[in-house]
TORGU-523199 format. One line per 2 residues: number of its first residue (from 1); their letters; for each residue x, y, z of N, C-alpha, C. Coordinates in pm, 1 decimal, always signed. Example, Ala and Ser with C-alpha at 12.3 -4.5 7.8 and 13.67 -1.06 7.14 Angstrom:
BEGIN
1 = as = +1319.0 -569.0 +780.0 +1230.0 -450.0 +780.0 +1320.0 -330.0 +780.0; +1285.0 -225.0 +708.0 +1367.0 -106.0 +714.0 +1290.0 +3.0 +787.0;
This chain:
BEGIN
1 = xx = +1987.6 +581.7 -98.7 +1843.7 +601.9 -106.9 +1801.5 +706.3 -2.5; +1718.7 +787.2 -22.1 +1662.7 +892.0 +23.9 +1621.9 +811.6 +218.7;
3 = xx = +1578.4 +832.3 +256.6 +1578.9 +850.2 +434.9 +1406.5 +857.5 +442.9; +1329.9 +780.0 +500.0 +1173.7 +765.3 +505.2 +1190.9 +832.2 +664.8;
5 = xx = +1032.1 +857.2 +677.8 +977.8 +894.4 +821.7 +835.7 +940.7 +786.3; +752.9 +965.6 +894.9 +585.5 +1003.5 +869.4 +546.5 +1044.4 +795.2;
7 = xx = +637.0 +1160.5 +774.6 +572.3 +1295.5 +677.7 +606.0 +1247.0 +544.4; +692.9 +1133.7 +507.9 +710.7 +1133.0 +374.5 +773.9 +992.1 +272.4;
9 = xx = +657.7 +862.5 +403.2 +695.7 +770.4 +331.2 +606.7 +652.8 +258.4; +540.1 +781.6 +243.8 +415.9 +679.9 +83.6 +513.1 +677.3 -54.4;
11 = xx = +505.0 +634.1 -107.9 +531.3 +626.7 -241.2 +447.6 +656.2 -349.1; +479.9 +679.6 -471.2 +419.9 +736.1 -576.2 +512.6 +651.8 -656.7;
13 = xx = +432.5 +516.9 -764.0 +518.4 +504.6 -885.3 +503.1 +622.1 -1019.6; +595.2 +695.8 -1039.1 +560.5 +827.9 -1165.6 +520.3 +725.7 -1286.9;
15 = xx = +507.3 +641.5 -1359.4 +443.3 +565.4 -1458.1 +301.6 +512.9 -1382.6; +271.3 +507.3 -1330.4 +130.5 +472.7 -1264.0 +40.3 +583.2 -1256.3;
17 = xx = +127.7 +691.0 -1130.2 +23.8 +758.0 -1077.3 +30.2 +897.0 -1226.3; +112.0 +939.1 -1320.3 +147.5 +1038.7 -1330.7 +188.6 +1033.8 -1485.9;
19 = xx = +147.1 +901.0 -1544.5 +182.5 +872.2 -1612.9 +26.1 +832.3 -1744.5; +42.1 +706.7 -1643.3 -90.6 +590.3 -1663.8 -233.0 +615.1 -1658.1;
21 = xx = -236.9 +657.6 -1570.2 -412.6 +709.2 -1487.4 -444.6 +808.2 -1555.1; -289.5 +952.5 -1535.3 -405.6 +1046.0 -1637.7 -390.4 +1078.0 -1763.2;
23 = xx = -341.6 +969.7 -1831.1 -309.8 +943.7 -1980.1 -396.9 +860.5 -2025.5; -483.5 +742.0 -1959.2 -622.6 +690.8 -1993.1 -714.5 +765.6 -1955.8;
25 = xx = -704.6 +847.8 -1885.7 -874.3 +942.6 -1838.3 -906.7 +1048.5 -1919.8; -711.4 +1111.9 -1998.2 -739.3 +1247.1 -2136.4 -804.8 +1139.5 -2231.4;
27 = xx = -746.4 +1013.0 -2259.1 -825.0 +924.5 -2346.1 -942.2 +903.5 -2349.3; -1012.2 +878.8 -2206.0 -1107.6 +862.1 -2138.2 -1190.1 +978.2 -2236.4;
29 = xx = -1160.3 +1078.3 -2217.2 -1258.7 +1221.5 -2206.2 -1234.0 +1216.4 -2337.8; -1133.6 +1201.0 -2396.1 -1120.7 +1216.2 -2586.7 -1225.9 +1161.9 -2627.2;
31 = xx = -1239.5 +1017.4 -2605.1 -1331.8 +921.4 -2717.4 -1437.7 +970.1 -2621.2; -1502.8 +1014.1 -2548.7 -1628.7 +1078.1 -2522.7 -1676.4 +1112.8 -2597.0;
33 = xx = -1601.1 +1262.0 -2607.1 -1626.5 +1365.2 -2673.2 -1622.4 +1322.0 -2822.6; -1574.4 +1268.0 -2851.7 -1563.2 +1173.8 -3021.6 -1700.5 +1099.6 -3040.0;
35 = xx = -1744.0 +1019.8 -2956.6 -1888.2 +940.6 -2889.5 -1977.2 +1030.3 -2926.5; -1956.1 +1152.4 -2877.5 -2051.5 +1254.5 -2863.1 -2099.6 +1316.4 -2987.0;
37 = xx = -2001.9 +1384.5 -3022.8 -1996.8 +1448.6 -3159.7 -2025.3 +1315.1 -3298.4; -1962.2 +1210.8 -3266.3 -1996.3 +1099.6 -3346.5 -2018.9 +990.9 -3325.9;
39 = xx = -2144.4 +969.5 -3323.2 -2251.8 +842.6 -3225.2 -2205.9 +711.5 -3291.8; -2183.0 +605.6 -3327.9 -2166.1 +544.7 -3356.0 -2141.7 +375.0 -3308.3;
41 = xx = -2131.3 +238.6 -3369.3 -2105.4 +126.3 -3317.7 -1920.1 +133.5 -3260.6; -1836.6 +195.6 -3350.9 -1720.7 +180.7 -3363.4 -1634.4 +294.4 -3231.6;
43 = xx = -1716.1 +371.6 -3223.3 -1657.7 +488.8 -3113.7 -1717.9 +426.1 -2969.5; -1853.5 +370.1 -2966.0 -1921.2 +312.7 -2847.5 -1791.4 +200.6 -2815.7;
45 = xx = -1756.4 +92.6 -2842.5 -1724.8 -5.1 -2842.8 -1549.8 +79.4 -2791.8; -1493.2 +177.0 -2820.7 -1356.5 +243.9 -2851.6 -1406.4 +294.9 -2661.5;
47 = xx = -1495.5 +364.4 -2631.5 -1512.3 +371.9 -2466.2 -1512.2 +269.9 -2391.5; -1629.8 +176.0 -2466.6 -1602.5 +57.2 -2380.8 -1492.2 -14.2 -2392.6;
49 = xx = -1403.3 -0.2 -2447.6 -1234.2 -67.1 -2429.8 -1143.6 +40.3 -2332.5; -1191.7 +149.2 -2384.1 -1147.0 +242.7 -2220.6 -1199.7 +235.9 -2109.2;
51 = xx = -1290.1 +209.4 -2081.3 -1335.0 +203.0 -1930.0 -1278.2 +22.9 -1890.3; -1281.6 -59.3 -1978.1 -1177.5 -146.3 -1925.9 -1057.1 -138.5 -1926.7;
53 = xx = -978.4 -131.1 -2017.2 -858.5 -84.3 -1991.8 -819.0 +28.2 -1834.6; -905.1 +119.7 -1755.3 -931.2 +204.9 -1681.9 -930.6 +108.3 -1550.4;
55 = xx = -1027.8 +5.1 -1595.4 -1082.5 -63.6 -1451.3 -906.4 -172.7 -1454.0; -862.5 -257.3 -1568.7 -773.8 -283.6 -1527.3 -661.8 -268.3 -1511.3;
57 = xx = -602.3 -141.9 -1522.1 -470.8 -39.9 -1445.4 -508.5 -94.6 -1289.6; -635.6 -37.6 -1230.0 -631.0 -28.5 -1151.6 -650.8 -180.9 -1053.4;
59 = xx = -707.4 -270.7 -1138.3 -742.0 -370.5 -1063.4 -581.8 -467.9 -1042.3; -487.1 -466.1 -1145.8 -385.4 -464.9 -1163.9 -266.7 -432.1 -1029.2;
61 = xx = -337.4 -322.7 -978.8 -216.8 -234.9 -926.2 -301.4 -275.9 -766.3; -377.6 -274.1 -750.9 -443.9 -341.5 -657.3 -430.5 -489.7 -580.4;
63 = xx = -376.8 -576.3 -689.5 -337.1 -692.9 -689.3 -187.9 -720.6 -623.7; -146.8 -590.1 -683.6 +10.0 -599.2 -653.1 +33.8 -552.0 -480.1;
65 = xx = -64.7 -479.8 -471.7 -57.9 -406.9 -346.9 -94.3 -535.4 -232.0; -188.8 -619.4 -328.1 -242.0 -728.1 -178.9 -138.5 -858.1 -182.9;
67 = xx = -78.8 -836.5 -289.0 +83.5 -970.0 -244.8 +109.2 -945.9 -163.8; +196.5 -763.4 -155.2 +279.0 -693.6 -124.6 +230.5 -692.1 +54.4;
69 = xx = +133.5 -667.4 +48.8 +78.5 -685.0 +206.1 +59.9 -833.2 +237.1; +66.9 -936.8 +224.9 +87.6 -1058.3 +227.4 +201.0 -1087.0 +306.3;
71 = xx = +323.3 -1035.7 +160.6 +473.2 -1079.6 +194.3 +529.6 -1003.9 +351.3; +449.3 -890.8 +364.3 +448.5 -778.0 +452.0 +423.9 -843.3 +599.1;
73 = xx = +326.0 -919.2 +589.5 +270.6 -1008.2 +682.6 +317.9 -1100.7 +757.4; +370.5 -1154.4 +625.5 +472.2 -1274.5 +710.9 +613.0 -1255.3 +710.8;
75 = xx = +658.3 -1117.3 +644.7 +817.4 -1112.1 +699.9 +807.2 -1018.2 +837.0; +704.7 -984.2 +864.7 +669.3 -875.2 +1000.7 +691.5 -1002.2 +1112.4;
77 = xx = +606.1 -1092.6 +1091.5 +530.0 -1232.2 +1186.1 +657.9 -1268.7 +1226.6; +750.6 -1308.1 +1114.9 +909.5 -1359.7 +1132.5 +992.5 -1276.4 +1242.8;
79 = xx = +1004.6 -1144.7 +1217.1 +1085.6 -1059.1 +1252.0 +1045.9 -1064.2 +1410.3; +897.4 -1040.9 +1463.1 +916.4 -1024.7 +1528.0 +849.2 -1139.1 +1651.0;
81 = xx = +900.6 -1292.6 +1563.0 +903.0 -1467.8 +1686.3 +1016.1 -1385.8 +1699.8; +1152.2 -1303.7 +1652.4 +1294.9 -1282.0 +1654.0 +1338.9 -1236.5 +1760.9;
83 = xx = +1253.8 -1166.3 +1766.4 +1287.2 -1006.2 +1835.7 +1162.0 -1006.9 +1908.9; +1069.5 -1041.0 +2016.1 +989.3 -1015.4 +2101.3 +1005.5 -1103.4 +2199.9;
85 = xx = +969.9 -1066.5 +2314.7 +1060.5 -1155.0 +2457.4 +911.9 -1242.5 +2457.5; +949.9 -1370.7 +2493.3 +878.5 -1502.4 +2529.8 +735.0 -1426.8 +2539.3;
87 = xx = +676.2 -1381.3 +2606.6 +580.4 -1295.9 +2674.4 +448.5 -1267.8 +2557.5; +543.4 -1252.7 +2494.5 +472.0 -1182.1 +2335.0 +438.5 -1212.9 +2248.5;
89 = xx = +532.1 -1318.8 +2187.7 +562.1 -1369.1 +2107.0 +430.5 -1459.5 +2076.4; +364.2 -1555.4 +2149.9 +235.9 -1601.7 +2182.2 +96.0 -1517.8 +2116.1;
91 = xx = +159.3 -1362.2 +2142.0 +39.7 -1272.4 +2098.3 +47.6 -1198.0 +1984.9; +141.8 -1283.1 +1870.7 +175.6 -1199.7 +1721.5 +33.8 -1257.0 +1660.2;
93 = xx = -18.9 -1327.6 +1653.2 -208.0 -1354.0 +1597.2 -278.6 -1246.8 +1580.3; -267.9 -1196.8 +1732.4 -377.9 -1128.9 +1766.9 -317.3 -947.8 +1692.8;
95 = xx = -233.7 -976.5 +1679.2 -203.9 -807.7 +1582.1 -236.3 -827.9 +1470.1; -321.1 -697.7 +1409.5 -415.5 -689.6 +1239.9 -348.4 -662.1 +1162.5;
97 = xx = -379.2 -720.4 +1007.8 -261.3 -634.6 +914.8 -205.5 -490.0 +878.9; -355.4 -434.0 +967.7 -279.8 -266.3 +912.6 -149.2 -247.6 +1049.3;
99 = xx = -160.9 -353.8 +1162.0 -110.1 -303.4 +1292.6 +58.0 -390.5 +1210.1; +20.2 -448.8 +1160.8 +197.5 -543.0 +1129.6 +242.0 -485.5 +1004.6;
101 = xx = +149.9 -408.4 +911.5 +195.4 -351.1 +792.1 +320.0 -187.2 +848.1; +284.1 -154.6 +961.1 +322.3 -62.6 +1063.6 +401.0 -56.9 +1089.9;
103 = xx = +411.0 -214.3 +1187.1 +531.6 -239.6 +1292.6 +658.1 -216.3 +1176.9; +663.6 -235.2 +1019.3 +762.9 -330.5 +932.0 +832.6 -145.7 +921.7;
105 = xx = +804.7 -81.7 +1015.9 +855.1 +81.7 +996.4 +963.1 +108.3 +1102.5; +905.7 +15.3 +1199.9 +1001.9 +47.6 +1364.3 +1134.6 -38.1 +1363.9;
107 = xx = +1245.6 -10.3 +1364.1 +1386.0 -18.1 +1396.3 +1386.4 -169.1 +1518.6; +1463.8 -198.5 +1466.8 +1466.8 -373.4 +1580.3 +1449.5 -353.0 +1712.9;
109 = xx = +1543.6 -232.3 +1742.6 +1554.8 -164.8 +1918.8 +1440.0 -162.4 +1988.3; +1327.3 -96.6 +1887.3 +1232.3 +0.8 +1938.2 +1050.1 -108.4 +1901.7;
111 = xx = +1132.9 -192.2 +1816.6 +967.8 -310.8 +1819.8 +974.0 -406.9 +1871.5; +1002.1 -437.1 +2002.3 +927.0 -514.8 +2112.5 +832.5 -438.9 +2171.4;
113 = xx = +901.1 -314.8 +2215.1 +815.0 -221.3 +2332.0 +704.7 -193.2 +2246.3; +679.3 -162.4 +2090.1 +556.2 -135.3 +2015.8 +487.7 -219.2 +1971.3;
115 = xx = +558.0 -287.3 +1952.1 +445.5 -402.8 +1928.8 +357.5 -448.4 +2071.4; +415.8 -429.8 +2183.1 +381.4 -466.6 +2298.8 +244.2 -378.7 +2339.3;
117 = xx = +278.5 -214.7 +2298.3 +221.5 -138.5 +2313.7 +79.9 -95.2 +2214.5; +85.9 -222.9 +2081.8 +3.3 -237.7 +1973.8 -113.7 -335.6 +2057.9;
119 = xx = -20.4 -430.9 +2093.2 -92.4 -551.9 +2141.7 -190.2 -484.2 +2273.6; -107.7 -417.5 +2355.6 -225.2 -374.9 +2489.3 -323.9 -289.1 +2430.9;
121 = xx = -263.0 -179.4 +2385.4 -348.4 -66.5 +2392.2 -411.4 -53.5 +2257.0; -397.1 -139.9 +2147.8 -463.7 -141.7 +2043.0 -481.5 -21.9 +1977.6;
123 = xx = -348.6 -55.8 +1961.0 -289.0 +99.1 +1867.3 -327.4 +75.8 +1706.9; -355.9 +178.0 +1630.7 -416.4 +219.2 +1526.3 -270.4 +183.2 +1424.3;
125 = xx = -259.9 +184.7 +1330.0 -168.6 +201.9 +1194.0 -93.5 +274.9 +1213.2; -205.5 +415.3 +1194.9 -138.5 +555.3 +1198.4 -66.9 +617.6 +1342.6;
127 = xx = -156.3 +545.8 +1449.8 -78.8 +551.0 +1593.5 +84.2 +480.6 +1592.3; +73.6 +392.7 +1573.9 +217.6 +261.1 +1544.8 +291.8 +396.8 +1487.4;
129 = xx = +268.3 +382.2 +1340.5 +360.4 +495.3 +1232.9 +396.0 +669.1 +1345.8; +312.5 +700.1 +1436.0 +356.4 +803.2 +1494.7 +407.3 +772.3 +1575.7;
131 = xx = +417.3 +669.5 +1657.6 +498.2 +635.1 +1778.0 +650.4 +596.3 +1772.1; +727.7 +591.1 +1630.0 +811.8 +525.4 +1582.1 +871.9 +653.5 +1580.3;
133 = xx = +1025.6 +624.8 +1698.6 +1140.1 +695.8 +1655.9 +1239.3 +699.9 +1553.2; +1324.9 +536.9 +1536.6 +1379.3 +501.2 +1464.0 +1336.2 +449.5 +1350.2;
135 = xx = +1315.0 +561.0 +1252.6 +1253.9 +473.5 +1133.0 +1304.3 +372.5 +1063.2; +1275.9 +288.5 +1015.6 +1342.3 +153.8 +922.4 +1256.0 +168.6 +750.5;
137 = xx = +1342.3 +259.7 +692.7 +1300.6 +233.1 +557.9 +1217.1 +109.7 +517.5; +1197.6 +111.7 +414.7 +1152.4 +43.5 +318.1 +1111.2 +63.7 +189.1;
139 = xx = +1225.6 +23.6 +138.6 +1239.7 +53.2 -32.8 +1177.0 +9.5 -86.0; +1121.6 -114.8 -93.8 +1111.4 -224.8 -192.2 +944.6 -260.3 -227.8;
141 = xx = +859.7 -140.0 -137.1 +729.1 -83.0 -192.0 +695.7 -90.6 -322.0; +627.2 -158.8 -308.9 +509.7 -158.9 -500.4 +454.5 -28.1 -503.1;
């Protein structure tokens, strides 16, 4: 598997983003323009099944994303009662989900001292994600 780090570890599912979205929105704009040119009960009703179908791609994929940060949550919480010296360990509560969705980037070596450094200085997401030498993949992104 390809090698993650800052610059390049969002994901894109190609059937979702590239696929899905703008293959209901040419639809989208088709039966408009069909709407338009031909007013009708049967074409009205043909949008309004697209704009739901529209809302649930997305509400769908949204859903998946808030498991996914869930499971994120508590295998972070786990990892690091593991791996954080006595000291700390007390203060995994008080870190937010974007701050533990973060940490699940930093290498075992290198997340005590960041998480430590989350916990004092109330480091940002995007701070955590830049402070990280050793990146630790993660494949298994929705």
């Amino acid at each position: 598997m390809e090698e993650q780090s800052l610059a390049q570890h969002k994901r894109r599912d190609p059937w979702f983003h590239f696929t899905l979205i703008p293959g209901s929105l040419l639809l989208l704009i088709g039966l408009c323009i069909h709407l338009y040119k031909s007013p009708g009960k049967t074409n009205t009703l043909l949008v309004a099944w697209m704009l739901l179908w529209i809302l649930h791609l997305f509400k769908t994929r949204i859903y998946a994303l808030k498991v996914q940060d869930r499971v994120i949550r508590l295998e972070e919480r786990l990892r690091l009662a593991s791996l954080l010296p006595e000291n700390l360990r007390g203060r995994i509560g008080e870190l937010d989900e974007g701050q533990l969705i973060a940490l699940r980037f930093a290498s075992d070596a290198e997340l005590p001292a960041l998480a430590g450094r989350a916990l004092n200085e109330k480091l940002s997401k995007d701070d955590i994600k830049k402070a990280i030498k050793n990146w630790r993949p993660d494949h298994w992104r929705v």
